[in-house]
N, C-alpha and C positions, 0 to 999 in steps of 0.2 A: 346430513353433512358429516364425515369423515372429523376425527381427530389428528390424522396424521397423511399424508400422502406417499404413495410409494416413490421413491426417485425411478424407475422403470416406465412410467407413466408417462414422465416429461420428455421430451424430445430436444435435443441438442440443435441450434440452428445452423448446423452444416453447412446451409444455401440447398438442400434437398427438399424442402419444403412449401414451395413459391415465394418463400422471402430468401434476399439479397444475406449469405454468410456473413454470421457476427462479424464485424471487423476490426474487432479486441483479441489480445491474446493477454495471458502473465505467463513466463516462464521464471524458472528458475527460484532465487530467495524470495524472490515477491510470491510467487503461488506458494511455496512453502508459509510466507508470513501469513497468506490468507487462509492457506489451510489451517494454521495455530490459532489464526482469530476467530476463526467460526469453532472449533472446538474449545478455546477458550471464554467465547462472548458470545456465547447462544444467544442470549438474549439479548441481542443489536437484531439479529435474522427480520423478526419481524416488522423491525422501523426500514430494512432497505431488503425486501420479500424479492425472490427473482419470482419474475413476471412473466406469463404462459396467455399464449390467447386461445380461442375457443377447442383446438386441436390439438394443445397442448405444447405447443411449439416455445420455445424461451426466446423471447423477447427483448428483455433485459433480465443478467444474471447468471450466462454462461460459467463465468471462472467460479459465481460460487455456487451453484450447481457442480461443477469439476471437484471443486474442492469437498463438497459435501462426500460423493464417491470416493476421493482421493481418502478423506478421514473411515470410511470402508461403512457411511450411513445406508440404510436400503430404505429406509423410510422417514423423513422429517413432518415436523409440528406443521398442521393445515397453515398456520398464520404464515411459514415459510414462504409458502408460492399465490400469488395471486392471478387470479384469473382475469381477463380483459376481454368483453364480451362483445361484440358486434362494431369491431373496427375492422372498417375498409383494410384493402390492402396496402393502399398509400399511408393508412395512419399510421399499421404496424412499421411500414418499414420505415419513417420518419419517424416515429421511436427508438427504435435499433440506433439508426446514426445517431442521436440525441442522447439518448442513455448512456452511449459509447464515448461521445465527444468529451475530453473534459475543457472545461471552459476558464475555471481557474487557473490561477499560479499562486504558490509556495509564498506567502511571505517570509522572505528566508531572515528577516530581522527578527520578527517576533520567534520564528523557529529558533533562533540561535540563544534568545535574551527567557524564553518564555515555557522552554517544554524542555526537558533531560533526552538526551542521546539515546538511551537506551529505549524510552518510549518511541522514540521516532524510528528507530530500527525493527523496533516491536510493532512497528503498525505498518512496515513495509519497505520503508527509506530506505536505501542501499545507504552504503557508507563513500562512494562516489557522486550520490547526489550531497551529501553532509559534508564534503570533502570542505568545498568554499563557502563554508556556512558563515562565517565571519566576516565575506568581503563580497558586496554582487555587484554587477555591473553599473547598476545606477553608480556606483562607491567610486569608481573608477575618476581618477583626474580631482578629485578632494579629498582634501582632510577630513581627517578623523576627530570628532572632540572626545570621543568614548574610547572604547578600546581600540590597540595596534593590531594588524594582523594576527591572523591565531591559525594554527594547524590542527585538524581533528585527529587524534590515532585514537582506535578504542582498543583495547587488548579481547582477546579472546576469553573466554570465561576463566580457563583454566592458567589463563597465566598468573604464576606469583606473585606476592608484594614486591619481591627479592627481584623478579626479571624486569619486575616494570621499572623500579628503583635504577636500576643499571639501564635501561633502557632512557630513562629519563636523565642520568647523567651524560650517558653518550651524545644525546639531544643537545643537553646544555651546552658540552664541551661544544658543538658544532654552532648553534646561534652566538656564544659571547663573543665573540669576535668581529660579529656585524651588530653588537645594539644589544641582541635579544636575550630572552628569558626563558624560563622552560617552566611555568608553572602548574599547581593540579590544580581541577575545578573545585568553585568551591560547591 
């Protein structure tokens, strides 16, 4: 057994290889974020290995597969990819959809009350899914006992204390007038 696998090896599930084309894509900030998390968190790879069956075919694991080339890898740790040995062709490809599907949803309360902005943008979040992090549709038609509506903005890295400062008086000037407030997290 091998200490490391070449990425050259694996094969991309296209649909060229008698199974049904991955049906996942990421573009854009999300494969960027995923690109940063596998070279920042190597060591998650092994707890969630993209998965090859006996031909080498990817199974589950394309984007990070993608991403591993993307970071310019030519070969990762054997624990990366797992092999899946003498499954039908019905298992693989009821795999593939299964791997792909996500089945959950966001608790966007705990999201909002429970984890920093910047981790959740760091693990993928657009700032358009973060946008109504304060208020979901269950909310809709009740009261609130907790907090009043709230607006996400995150400043760019490089922005100053000085531009957010002004940035956050212009805000203010705009809600006092209906109720609101402009204040920083704490």
């Amino acid at each position: 057994m091998t200490d490391t696998i070449r990425l050259d090896t694996l094969k991309l599930n296209d649909g060229s290889h008698g199974l049904p084309k991955n049906p996942r894509f990421i573009r854009d900030e999300r494969f960027r974020a995923l690109c940063r998390s596998i070279a920042d968190n190597p060591e998650y790879m092994p707890a969630r290995p993209i998965i090859v069956n006996e031909c080498g075919v990817i199974l589950g694991g394309n984007m990070r597969y993608r991403a591993c080339l993307e970071n310019g890898l030519v070969e990762v740790p054997a624990s990366w990819v797992q092999r899946v040995e003498g499954w039908p062709l019905e298992k693989q490809k009821r795999f593939i959809i299964l791997d792909n599907r996500g089945f959950g949803e966001d608790d966007m309360d705990a999201l909002a009350n429970e984890w920093d902005v910047e981790d959740l943008i760091a693990a993928g979040f657009t700032e358009e899914e973060l946008t109504g992090i304060c208020d979901s549709d269950e909310d809709v038609g009740k009261e609130k006992a907790s907090a009043p509506p709230c607006i996400l903005i995150s400043f760019p890295p490089r922005v100053w204390l000085v531009q957010a400062l002004d940035i956050r008086a212009a805000i203010q000037k705009v809600v006092e007038p209906y109720g609101g407030s402009c204040e920083w997290p704490k």
